[in-house]
N, C-alpha and C positions, 0 to 999 in steps of 0.2 A: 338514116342518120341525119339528125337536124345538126345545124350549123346557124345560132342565131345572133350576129351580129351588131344589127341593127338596135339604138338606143342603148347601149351596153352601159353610158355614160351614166345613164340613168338607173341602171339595175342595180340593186340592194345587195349585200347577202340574206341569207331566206330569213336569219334568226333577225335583221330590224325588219321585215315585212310580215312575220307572222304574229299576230295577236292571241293569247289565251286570255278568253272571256271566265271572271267567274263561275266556280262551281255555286249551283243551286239546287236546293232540295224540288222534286217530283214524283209525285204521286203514280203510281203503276195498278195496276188492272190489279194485281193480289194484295194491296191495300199495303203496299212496303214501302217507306219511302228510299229512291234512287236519287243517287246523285247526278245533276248534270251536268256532261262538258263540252265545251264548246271552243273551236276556235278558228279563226279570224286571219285569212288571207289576204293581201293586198297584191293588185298589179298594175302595171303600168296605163296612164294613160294617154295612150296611141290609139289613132286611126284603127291598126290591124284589131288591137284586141276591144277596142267597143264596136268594131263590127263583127265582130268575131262569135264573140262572149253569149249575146243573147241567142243565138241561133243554135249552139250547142247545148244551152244550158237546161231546156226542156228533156235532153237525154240525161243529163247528170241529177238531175232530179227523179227521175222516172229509177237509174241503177243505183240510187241509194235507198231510196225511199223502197224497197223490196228487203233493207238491209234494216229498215228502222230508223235510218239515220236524216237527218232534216237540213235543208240546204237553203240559202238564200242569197240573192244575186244584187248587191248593189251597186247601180252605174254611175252614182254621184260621188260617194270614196273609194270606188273602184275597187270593192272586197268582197270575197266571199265567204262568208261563213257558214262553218256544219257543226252540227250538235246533235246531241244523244236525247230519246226520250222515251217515253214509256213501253214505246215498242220494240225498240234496240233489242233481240237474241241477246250480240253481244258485244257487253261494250268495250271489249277490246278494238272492236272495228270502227271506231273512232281517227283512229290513227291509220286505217286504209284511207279512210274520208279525208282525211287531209294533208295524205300525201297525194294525191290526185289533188285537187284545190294547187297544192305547191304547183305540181308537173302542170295545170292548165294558166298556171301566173307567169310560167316559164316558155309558154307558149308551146306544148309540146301536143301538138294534131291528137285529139279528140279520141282515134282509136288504138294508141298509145298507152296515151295515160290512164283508159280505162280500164287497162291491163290488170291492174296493180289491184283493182278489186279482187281477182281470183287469188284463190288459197295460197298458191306454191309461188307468184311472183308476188317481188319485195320493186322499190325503187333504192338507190346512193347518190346521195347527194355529194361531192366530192367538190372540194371549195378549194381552186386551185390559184386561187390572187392574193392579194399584196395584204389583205385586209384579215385581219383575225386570226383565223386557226386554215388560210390558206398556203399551200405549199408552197411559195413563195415566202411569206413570212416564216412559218416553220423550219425551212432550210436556208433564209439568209439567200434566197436567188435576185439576182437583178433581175429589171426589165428585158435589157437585153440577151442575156441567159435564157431569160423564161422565151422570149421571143422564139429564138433558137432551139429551144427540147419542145416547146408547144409543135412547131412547125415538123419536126422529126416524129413526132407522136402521131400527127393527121398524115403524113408521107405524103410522096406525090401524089397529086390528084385526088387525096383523101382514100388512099389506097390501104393505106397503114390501119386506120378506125374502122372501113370495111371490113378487112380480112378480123379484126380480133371482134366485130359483134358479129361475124359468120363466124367463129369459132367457140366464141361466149354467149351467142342466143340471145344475146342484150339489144338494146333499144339504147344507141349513145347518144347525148344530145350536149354541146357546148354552146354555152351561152355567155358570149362576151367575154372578157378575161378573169372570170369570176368564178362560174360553176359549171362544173359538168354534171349533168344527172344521166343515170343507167335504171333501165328498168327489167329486169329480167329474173331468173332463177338464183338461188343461194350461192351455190356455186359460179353462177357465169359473172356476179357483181365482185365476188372477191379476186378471181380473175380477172377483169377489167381493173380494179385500183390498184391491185400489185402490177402490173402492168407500167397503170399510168404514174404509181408511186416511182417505180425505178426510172423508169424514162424523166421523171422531174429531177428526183434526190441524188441520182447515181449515173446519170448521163447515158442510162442503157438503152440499146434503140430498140423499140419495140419488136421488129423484125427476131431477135435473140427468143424473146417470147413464142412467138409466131412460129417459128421455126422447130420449137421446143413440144409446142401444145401438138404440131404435126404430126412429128415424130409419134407420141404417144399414143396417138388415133391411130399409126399406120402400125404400130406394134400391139395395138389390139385385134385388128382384121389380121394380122399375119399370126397370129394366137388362133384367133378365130379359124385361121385355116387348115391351121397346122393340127388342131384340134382333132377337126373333120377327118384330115388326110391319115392320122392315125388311127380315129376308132373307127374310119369308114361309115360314120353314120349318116342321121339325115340334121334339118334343124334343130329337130328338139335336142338329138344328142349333143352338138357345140352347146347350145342353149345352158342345157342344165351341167357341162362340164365348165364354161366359164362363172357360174356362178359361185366358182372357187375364186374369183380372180379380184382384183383391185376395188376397191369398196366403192370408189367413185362409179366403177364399171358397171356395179352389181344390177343398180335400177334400171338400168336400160335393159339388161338383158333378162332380170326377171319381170318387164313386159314383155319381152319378145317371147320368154318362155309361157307363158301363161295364155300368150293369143295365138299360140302351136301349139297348146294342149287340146284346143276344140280341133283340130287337124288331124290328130293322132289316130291311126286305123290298128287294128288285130296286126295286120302284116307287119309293121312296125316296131311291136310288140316283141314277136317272135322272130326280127330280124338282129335287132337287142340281144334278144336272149343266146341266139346262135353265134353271133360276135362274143360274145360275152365264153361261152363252153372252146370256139375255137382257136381263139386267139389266146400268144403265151405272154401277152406284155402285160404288165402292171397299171400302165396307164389305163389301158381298153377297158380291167375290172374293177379299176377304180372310176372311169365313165360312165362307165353302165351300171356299177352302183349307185351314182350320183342319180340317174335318171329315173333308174326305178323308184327309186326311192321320193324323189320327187312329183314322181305321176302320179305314186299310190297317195301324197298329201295333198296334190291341188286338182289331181284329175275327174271329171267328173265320175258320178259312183258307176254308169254304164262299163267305161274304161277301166276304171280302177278294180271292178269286181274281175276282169281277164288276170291280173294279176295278182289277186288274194282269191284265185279261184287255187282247192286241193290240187290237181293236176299240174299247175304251173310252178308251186310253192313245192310239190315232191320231186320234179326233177333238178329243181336248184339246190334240195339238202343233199339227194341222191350226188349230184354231181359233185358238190362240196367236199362228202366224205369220201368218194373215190378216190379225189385227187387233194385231199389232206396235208402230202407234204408241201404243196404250195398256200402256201400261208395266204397269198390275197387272194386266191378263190374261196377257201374259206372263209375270210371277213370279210370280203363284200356278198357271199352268198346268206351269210346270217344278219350282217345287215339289212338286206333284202325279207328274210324273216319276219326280221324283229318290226320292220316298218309294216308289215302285211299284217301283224299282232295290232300292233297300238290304230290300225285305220280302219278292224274292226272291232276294234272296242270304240272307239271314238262314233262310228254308225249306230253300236248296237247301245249307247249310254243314255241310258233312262234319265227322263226329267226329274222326277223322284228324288234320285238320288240311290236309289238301290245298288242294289251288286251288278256290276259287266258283267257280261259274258262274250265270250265270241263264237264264232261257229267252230262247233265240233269236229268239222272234218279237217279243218285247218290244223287243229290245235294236233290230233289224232297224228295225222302226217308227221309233223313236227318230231311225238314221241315217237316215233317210230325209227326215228335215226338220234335218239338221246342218248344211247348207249355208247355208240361209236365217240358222238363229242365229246362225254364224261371222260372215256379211255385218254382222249389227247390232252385232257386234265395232268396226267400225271408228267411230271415233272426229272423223276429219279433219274432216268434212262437218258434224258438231255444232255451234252458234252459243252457246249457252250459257256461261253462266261462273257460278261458285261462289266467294263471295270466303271467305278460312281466315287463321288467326293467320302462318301462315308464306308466305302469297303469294295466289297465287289458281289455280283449277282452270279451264282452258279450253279444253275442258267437261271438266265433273266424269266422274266412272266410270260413277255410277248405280246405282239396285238391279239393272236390268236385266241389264247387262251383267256383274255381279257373280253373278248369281244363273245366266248360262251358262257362266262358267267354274268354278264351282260343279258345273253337270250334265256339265260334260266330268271333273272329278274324280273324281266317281262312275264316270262310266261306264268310266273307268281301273280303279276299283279293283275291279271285279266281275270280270275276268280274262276279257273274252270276245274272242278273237281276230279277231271281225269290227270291233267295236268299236276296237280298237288299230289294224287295220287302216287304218279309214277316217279315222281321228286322224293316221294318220301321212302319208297319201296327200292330205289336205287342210288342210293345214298349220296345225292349230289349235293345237298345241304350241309352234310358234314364235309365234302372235300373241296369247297367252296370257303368254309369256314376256318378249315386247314390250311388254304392258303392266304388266309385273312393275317393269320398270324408269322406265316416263312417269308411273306413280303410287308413287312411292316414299313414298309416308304413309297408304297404301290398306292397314291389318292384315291387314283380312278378304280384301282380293284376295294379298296376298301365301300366306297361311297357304293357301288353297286351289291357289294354284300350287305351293308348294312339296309338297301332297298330290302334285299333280300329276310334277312333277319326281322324287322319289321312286319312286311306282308306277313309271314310267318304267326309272327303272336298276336296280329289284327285278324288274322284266318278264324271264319266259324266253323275250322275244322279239328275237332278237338283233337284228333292223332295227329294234328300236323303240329300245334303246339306242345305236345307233349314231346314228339319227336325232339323237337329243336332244344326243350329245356331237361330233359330226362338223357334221350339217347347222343346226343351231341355234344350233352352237358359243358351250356353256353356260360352261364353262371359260374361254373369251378373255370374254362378258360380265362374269362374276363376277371376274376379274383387272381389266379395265376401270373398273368400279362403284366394287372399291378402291381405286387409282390415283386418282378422281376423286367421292369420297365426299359432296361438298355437292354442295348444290343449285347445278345449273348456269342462270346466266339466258339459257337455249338458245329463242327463238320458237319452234322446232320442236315441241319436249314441249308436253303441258298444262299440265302445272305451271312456275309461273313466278314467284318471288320478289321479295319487297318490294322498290321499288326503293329506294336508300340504306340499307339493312339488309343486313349480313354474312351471309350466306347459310346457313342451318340444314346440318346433317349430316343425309346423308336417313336413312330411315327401314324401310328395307328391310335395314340391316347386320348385324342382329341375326338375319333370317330366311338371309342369304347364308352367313353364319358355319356355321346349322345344316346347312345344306344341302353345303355343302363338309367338313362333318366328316361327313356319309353318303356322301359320295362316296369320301372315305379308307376309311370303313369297309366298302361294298361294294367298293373294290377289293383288299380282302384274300382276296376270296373269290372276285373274279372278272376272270379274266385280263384281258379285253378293256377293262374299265377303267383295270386297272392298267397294262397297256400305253400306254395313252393318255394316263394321269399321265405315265408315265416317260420319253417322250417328245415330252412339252410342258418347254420348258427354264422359259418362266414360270409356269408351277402348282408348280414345286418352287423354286424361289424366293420364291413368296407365301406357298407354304408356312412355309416355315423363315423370312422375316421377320416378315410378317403375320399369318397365322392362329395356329400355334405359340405367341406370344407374345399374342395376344389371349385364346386360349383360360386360359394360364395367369392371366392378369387377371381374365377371367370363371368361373374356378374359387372356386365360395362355400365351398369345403371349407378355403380358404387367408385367407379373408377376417378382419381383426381389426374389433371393433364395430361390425358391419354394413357395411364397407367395405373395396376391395380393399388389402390390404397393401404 
């Protein structure tokens, strides 16, 4: 922590010591002309800094000039100025170059302020005097007020400024009763000015801060432990289960996570896996879905193939469908899945641009326990009820159920002709579709059938298309849907509306809309749809009533202050 006293009398605020020199035109190596900018720092003339000045400055030249940027040291008006020129990358970095310049007028040691050249640190200049836009003038403080919160700010011994750049990562530096500058990370500079803001404006002693920030570090490690102590894991498992946690939290511990991914052995693996089958707590399977799932996206491919290998991926459906009635074995076992699906399609994805494919044994495994999840599709046999603002659910969808037509999604869009095959032969598309319409306030189940529905007529498998628009007859539902757009008080469905309440518009019209302007739009290009439009007499009727006319309403390109015209 600098503390620079001396000459204070004579220190500026930064905005009369900085000069911006004219912009001018310069010629660049691809014959464009660039604009140049340039600007103009002044500092004091003292003893310290014209002995100081020329001895460093051979480094400040050396770490800009790698950036493009151009520097030059004069000891007769004691200024420095950096400017941009044809070699500048980028000329945003202009404004690195002369916050350094600032921080070296401010006299802040050499391997400080050259900090501020990397990426991720920033400097704050924080103008805490009587002068302009400092806190003092801003809040109406006297000398001796200020005298008194400054003094409580630095603590005894300058104990106070320690503890919060150890807790803020910052570089404080006060300079006379004028400015303080901070050079450190986003976070650690906003924390330092709220800080030093209350401690000015609200008489609050820093220590209240301090105290606070503690706390919240000590109830991250006691997260951290408590983590541990319940899944029994190693690092990686805390690792990728606090990656649930506080957003401030997340970047720390997705490095930690990432540099315990090269650590990771087989036995690790299958210690996971065994936590995962023996354990009855929800937290454990929701951990160890976090992590698999995690390893199989950032793990190297040696690792990651242990866990999209068939053998590893058949005893997690196996165990799933065993034990069915517990609902989070099931969704974190298909989530496990569904991540093994998309990691190898993402390996197996042509530059081209062709069709995915993934490995067949994987896929094979999968169908092999389709039958069992289709089964827990159904709904009838459920007692349950969810009461909601517009009726009630009886029974609700569930994560469950939500999270298998979620893996029939996927296993749609990986393009594997056994897959489509056994989707189409076991009729998971129609009762997929069938709940597209008994939960019309269900987003997340609609947006995944409509994934669904899609793949389907983008398929170059002509019984899969026919399937959906012939044997499912997608077309007469979505003319149907329209025709009868509120909620129906049908006992049938689950859903079932208030009674004495005007019945809501369902909720699914907005996903129907999109899904019928892809249908127009693939049967531009492929006959056997459009055949099918052109001889369905009511899709070209809903068309040119309904859809046509809806679409023009929900076109925002036509809309007047933020609403339709």
């Amino acid at each position: 922590m600098g503390n620079n006293e001396n000459g204070s009398a004579e220190l500026r605020p930064l905005a009369e010591r900085m000069k911006i020199e004219n912009f001018g035109p310069s010629m660049g190596e691809d014959g464009i002309t660039h604009p140049v900018t340039s600007f103009t720092i002044f500092f004091q003339n003292s003893e310290d800094m014209i002995s100081q000045m020329p001895n460093i400055w051979p480094t400040v030249e050396s770490s800009l000039e790698d950036y493009g940027i151009s520097c030059s040291l004069d000891m007769v008006e004691c200024s420095m100025t950096v400017s941009t020129t044809t070699k500048t990358r980028d000329p945003d970095f202009i404004v690195k170059a002369r916050d350094l310049t600032e921080l070296l007028s401010l006299q802040i040691p050499l391997r400080e302020a050259i900090r501020i050249l990397d990426a991720d640190v920033r400097c704050d200049f924080i103008e805490i005097g009587p002068l302009r836009q400092g806190l003092c003038a801003k809040y109406g403080i006297n000398e001796e007020q200020f005298t008194e919160r400054w003094k409580r700010f630095l603590g005894p011994n300058n104990t106070c400024i320690k503890n919060i750049q150890c807790l803020s990562g910052c570089y404080i530096s006060a300079h006379g009763h004028c400015t303080v500058s901070v050079i450190g990370k986003s976070k650690g500079l906003k924390m330092v000015r709220k800080i030093l803001v209350d401690c000015m404006r609200n008489k609050m002693h820093p220590t209240v801060h301090i105290r606070r920030i503690r706390k919240n570090n000590r109830d991250e490690r006691e997260l951290t432990k408590k983590l541990y102590d319940q899944g029994g894991y190693r690092s990686i498992m805390e690792a990728a289960a606090l990656m649930k946690t506080t957003s401030d939290f997340h970047e720390r511990i997705s490095t930690k996570f990432v540099e315990t991914l090269h650590q990771i052995q087989d036995s690790d693996i299958e210690a996971i896996a065994d936590k995962f089958r023996s354990s009855e707590s929800l937290e454990v399977h929701v951990n160890a879905e976090d992590t698999l799932c995690a390893v199989m996206r950032l793990a190297p491919p040696g690792l990651a193939s242990k866990l999209c290998s068939p053998i590893f991926i058949k005893r997690f459906l196996e165990y799933a469908v065993e034990n069915s009635h517990r609902k989070s074995v099931l969704t974190s076992s298909l989530s496990v899945c569904i991540e093994a699906l998309r990691r190898n399609a993402y390996e197996s994805q042509p530059a081209c641009g062709s069709t995915i494919t993934v490995k067949n044994e994987i896929v094979a495994v999968m169908l092999d326990n389709l039958g069992d999840l289709l089964n827990l599709l159904d709904v009838s046999s459920a007692d349950n009820m969810l009461l909601t603002t517009y009726g009630r659910l009886q029974p609700p969808l569930g994560k469950h159920r939500l999270k298998i037509v979620e893996f029939i999604s996927v296993l749609l869009t990986v393009g594997n002709q056994a897959a489509e095959k056994q989707l189409l032969h076991s009729e998971a598309i129609s009762r997929v579709l069938d709940l597209f319409f008994k939960y019309p306030y269900n987003n997340f189940l609609h947006h995944h059938v409509e994934n669904i529905i899609v793949s389907c007529l983008e398929s170059r498998n002509g019984p899969l298309v026919q399937h959906v628009l012939h044997e499912c007859d997608l077309v007469g539902k979505i003319l149907e849907a329209e025709k009868n757009s509120t909620l129906a008080a049908d006992c049938v469905t689950p859903t079932i509306p208030v009674n004495g309440r005007s019945p809501p518009r369902n909720g699914n019209i907005g996903h129907l809309t999109r899904i019928s302007n892809k249908i127009i739009q693939l049967g531009n290009n492929n006959k056997e749809i459009q055949g099918y439009m052109q001889g369905n007499s009511g899709w070209t009727e809903g068309h040119t009533d309904v859809l046509l006319k809806r679409n023009a309403v929900e076109n925002v390109s036509r809309w007047e202050c933020g609403r339709p015209a």
